[in-house]
C-alpha positions in Angstrom: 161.9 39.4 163.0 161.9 41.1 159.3 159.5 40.8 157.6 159.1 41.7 154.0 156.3 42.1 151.2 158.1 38.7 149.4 156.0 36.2 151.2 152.6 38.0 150.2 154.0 37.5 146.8 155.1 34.0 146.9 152.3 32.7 148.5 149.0 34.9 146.5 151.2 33.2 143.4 151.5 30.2 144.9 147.8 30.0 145.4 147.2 31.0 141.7 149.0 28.3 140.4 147.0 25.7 142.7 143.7 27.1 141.4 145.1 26.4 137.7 146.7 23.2 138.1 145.3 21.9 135.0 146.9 24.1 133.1 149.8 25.3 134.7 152.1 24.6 132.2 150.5 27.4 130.0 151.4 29.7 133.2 154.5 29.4 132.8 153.8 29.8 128.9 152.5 33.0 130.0 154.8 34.1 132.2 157.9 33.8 129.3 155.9 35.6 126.9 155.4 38.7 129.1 159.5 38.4 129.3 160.1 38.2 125.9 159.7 41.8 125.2 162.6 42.6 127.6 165.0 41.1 125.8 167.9 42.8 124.1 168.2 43.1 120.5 171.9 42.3 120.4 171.0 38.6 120.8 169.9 38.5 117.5 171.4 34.8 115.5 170.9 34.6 112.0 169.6 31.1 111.3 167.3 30.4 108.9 165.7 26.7 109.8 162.2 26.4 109.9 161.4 24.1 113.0 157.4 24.9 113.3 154.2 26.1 112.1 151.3 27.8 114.0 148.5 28.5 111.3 150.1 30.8 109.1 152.9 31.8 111.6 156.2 30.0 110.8 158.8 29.4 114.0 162.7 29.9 113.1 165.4 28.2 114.8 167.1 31.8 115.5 164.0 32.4 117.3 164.5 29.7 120.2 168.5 29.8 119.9 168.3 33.8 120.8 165.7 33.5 123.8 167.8 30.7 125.2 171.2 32.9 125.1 169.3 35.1 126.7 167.9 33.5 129.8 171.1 31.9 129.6 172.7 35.1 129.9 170.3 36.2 133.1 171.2 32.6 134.9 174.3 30.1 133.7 172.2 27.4 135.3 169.8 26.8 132.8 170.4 23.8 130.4 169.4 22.8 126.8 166.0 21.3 128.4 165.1 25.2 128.6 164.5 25.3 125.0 161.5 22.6 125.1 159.5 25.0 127.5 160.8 28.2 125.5 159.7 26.8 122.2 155.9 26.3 123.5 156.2 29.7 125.0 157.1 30.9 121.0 154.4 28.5 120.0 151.9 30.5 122.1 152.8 33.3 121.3 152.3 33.0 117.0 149.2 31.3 118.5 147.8 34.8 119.7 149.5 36.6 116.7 147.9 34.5 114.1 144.5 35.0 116.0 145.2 38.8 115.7 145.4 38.6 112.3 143.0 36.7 111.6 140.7 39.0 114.3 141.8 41.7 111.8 143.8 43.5 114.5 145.7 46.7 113.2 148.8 47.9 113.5 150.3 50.9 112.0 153.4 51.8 110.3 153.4 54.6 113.0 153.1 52.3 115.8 155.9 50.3 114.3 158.1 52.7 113.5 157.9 54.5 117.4 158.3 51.3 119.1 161.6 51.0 117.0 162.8 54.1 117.4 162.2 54.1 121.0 164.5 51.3 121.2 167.4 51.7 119.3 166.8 55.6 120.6 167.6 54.0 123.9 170.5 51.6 122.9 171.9 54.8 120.5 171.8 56.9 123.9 173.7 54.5 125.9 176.6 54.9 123.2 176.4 59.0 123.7 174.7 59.0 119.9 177.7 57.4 118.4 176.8 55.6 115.4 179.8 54.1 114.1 180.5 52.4 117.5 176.5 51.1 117.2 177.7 49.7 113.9 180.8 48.3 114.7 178.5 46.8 118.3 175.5 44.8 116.1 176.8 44.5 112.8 174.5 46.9 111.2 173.5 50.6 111.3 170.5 51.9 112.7 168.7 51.7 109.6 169.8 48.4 109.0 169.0 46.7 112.1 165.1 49.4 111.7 165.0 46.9 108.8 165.6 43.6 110.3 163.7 44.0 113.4 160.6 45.6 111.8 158.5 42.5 111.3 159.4 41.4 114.4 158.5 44.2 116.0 154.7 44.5 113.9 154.3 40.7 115.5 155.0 41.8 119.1 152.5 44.7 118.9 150.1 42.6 117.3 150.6 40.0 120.4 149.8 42.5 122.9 147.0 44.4 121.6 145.2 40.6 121.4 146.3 40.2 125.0 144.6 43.6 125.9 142.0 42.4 124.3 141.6 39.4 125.7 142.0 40.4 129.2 140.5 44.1 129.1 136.9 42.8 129.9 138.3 40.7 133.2 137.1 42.0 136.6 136.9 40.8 139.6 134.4 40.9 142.4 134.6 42.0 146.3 133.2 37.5 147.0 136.2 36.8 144.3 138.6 38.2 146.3 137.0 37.0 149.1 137.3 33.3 148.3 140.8 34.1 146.4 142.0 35.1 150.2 140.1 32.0 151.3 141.4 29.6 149.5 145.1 30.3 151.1 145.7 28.4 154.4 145.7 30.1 157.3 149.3 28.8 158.4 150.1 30.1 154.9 148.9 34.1 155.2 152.4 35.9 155.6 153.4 38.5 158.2 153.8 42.0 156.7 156.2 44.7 158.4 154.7 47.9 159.4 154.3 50.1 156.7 153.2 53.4 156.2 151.8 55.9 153.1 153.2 59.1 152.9 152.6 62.3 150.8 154.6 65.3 150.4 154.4 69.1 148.9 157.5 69.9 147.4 159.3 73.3 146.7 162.5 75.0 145.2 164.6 77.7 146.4 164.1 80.4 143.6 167.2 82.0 142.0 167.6 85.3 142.4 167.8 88.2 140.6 171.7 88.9 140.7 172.9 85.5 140.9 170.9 85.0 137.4 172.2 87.6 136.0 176.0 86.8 137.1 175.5 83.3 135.0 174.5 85.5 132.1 177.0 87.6 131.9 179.3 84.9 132.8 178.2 83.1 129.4 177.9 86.3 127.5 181.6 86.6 128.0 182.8 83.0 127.0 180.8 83.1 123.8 182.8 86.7 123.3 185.8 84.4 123.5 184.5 81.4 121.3 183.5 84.8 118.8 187.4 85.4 119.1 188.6 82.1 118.4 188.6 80.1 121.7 187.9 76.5 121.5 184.0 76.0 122.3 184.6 72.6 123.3 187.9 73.7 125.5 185.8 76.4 127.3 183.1 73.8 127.7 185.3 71.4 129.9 186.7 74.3 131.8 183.3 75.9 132.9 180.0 73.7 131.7 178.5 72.4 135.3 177.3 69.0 134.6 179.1 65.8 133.1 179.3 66.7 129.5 182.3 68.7 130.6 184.5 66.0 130.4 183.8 65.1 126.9 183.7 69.2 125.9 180.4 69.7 126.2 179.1 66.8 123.9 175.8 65.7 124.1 175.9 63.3 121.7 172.8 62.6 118.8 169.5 63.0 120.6 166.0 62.5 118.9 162.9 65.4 118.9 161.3 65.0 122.1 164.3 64.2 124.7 165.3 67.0 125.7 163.5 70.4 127.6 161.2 72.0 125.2 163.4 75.4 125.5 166.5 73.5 124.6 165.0 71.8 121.6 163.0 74.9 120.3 167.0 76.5 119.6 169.1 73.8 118.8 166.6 72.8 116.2 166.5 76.2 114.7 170.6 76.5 114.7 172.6 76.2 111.1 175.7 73.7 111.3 178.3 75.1 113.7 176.0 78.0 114.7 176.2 78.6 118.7 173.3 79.7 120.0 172.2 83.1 122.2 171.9 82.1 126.3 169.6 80.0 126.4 167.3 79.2 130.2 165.9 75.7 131.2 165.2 74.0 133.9 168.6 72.8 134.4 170.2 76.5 134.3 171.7 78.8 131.6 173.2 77.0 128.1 175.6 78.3 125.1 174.1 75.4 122.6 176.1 74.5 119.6 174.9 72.4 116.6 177.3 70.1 115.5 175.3 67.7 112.9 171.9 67.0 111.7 170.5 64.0 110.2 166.8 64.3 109.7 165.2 64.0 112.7 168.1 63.5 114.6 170.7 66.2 116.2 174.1 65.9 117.1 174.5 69.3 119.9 177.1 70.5 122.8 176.6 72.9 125.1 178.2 74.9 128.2 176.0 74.7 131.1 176.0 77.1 133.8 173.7 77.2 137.0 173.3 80.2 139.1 174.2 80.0 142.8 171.7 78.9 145.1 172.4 81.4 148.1 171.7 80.8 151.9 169.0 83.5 151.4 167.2 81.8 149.0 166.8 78.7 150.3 166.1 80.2 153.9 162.8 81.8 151.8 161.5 78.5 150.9 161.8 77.2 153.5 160.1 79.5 155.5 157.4 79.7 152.5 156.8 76.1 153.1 156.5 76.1 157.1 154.0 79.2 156.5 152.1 76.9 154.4 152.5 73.9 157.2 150.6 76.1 159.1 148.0 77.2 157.3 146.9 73.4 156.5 147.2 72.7 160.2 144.9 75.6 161.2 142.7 74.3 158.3 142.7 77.5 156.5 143.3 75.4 153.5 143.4 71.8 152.8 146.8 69.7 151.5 145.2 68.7 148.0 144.8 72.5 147.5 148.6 73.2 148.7 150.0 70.6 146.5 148.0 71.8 143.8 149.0 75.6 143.8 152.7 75.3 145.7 154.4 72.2 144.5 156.7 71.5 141.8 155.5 69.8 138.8 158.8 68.4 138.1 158.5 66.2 141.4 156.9 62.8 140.4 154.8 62.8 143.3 153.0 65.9 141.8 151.3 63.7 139.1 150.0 61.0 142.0 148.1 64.8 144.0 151.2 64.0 146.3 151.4 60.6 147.1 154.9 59.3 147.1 155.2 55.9 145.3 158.1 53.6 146.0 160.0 52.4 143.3 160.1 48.9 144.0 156.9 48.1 144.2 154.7 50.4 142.2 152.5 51.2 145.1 152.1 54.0 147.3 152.7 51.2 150.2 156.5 51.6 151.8 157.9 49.2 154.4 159.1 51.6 156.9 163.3 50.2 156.9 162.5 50.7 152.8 161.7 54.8 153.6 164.6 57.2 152.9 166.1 58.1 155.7 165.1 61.8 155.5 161.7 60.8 155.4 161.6 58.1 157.8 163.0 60.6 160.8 160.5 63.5 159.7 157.6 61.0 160.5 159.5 58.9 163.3 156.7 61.2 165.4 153.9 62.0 163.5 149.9 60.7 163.9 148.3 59.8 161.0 147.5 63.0 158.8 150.3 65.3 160.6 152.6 67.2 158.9 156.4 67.2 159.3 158.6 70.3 159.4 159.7 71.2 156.2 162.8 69.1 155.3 165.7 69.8 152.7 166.7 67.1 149.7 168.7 66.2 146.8 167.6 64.8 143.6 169.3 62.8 140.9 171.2 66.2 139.2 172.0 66.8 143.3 169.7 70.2 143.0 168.1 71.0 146.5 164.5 70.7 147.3 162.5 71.4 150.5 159.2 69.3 150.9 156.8 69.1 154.0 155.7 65.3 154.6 152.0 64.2 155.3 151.6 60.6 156.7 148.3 59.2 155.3 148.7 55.6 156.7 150.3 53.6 159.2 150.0 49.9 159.9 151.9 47.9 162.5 153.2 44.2 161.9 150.4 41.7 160.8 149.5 38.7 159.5 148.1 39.5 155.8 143.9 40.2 156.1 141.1 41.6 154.1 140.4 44.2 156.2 144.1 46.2 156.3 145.3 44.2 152.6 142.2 44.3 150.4 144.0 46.5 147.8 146.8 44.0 147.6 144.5 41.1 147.4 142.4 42.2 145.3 145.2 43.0 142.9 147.1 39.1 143.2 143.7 37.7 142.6 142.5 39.9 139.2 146.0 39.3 138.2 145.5 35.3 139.0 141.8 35.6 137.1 143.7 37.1 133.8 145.6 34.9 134.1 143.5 31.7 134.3 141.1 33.5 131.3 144.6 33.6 129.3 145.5 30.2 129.6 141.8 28.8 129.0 141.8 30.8 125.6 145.2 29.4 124.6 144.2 25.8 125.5 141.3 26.3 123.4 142.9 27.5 120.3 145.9 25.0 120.6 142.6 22.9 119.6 141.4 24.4 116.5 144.8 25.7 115.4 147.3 24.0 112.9 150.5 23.4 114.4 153.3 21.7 113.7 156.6 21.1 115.3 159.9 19.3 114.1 161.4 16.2 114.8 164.0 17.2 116.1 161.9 18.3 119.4 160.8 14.5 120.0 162.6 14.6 123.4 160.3 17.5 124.6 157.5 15.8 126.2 155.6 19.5 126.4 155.6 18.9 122.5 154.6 15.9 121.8 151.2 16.8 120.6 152.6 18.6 117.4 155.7 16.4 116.2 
């Protein structure tokens, strides 16, 4: 039978909500305003109808009618009867917003102005930097929409920073977690599949010498023929090796701070149609040209080319890597101090001493069907703290890697307990305690706060309370 981490989830959450039964509606308050951050800017509507008050906090129309075209969006199902429970969740959430202020919270003009940068960056990026299609997409140009969204955007970082807040002083203790795993039914506790914890040490094949200096020379020479009037962006989709080719090279506007420091530290330096010098990153050799500049903001192309990775060279990793196999098995050194000195920083594992996490979950914790395949046949064998033989891989840009694996843990298939799960436990039930500490401090101030709600929203019995 297959079984999977889901039913550890469903039922620690289940058992949250039964030890908060009083006030479980405000869980699912909760629960919407953590979501609310997620959603996409595009769902903006312009309506200008006041339908509530929270202390000094007004509530728009827009601001229901865009949250329900967006959960709307995410599942046709829902119907108009969404919009009672998604109008206490935006009551809730002035609620803690109008605490922060008057809790003298602060939020920068900074802090405002990198949230929204970050986020129409990201939208801008999607549309390869293109402005005028962003315009023609929301109505309004970057600055525009900067404008629109910036009060909103001050009220959401006010909300969180009172959440933190609230929550930052919430622990939990080992007889918490003991009567959290308590309180779930023993014909309730879920089977988990075996699982394991893996770490790894992870190397790339070096280029060499000649090869480096063949990709040199080979740029050298197409700038020579740019110099003599060959089209850059021509040249670009004939010999750039990555998938700006297509589109000559373009890379489109790009912030400072998204891209490799090397790349940045010329193209920001460039005059308008200036091609730079070769130029080395971690991605290979570039020709960069600067095409625009609007303050902060460039608008580059480039012709990419990555030296050959020979046999050779990757035979001498390899080999590097098995030598250092050894030398942790003889316990001439330990693993910690191989990762540290040998591996690559650009592997995310480096920043976790090793530890691989998986993606799905956040945790170091893999379900062995869930491992790559790679990984799951180089430990098929292994005891607990062997290593495997050193194994090659791709990543995303399809660059090869060789990494030796290390499996920290194993567990077979079991029924959930404290003894093999009190990590994940212990996690489900400081989550369930925030949670419960939330929802007390909202039912408290739905007390001693003013609100009021239209009349339109008689048929929400949720709202009653404030028509």
């Amino acid at each position: 039978m297959n079984y999977s981490r889901k039913p550890l989830t469903e039922n620690l959450s289940n058992t949250i909500i039964k030890n908060m039964t009083q006030n479980k509606s405000i869980l699912l308050i909760i629960c919407m305003i953590l979501s609310l951050s997620t959603q996409s800017d595009a769902q903006r509507l312009v309506v200008d109808k006041i339908i509530g008050n929270v202390g000094g906090e007004i509530v728009l129309l827009s601001d229901v009618e865009e949250q329900y075209a967006y959960f709307k969006a995410n599942d046709p199902s829902i119907d108009e009867n969404a919009k009672c429970d998604i109008l206490e969740s935006i009551i809730a959430q002035k609620l803690i917003v109008n605490q922060a202020k008057v809790d003298s919270i602060d939020v920068t003009t900074a802090e405002v102005e990198q949230q929204l940068e970050a986020r129409l960056g990201t939208i801008l990026a999607q549309m390869n930097g293109d402005e005028e299609l962003f315009r023609e997409t929301y109505g309004a140009t970057v600055d525009e929409m900067k404008e629109r969204y910036r009060a909103d955007q001050r009220e959401q970082i006010l909300a969180e920073k009172m959440q933190r807040d609230l929550i930052f002083q919430v622990d939990i203790t080992p007889s918490e977690v003991k009567e959290f795993y308590e309180s779930i039914p023993k014909d309730s506790l879920p089977y988990l599949s075996a699982e394991v914890e893996v770490s790894e040490i992870v190397m790339k094949p070096r280029i060499n010498g000649e090869e480096l200096q063949k990709a040199y020379q080979q740029l050298i020479d197409i700038k020579k023929r740019i110099d003599d009037g060959e089209d850059f962006a021509e040249l670009a989709k004939k010999y750039s090796m990555d998938g700006s080719a297509v589109k000559g090279g373009d890379l489109g506007f790009s912030n400072r701070g998204t891209m490799v420091q090397e790349y940045e530290a010329v193209a920001y330096n460039l005059e308008k149609g200036e091609i730079s010098d070769v130029v080395e990153t971690e991605f290979g050799l570039h020709l960069i040209q600067l095409l625009q500049r609007r303050g902060n903001r460039i608008h580059t192309r480039h012709i990419l080319i990555r030296p050959d990775i020979t046999e050779n060279d990757k035979e001498i990793i390899r080999m590097e890597l098995d030598s250092i196999r050894q030398l942790i098995e003889l316990d001439s050194i330990s693993f910690e101090y191989a990762h540290s000195k040998h591996s690559e920083e650009s592997a995310q594992s480096y920043h976790y001493g090793g530890r691989i996490r998986n993606p799905q979950t956040g945790t170091t914790f893999f379900e062995t069907g869930a491992l790559p395949s790679d990984i799951y046949f180089a430990i098929e064998e292994l005891e607990v703290g062997q290593l495997s033989e050193p194994i090659m891989y791709r990543d995303l840009r399809g660059d090869e890697f060789y990494r030796i694996i290390r499996l920290d843990s194993s567990t077979r298939p079991h029924q959930v307990n404290l003894e093999q799960d009190y990590s994940k436990i212990q996690q489900f039930a400081k989550e369930g305690k925030k949670n419960e500490y939330l929802a007390k401090w909202i039912e408290e101030k739905y007390e001693t706060t003013l609100i009021k709600v239209n009349e339109a929203y008689k048929g929400c019995p949720n709202l009653e309370r404030w028509l």
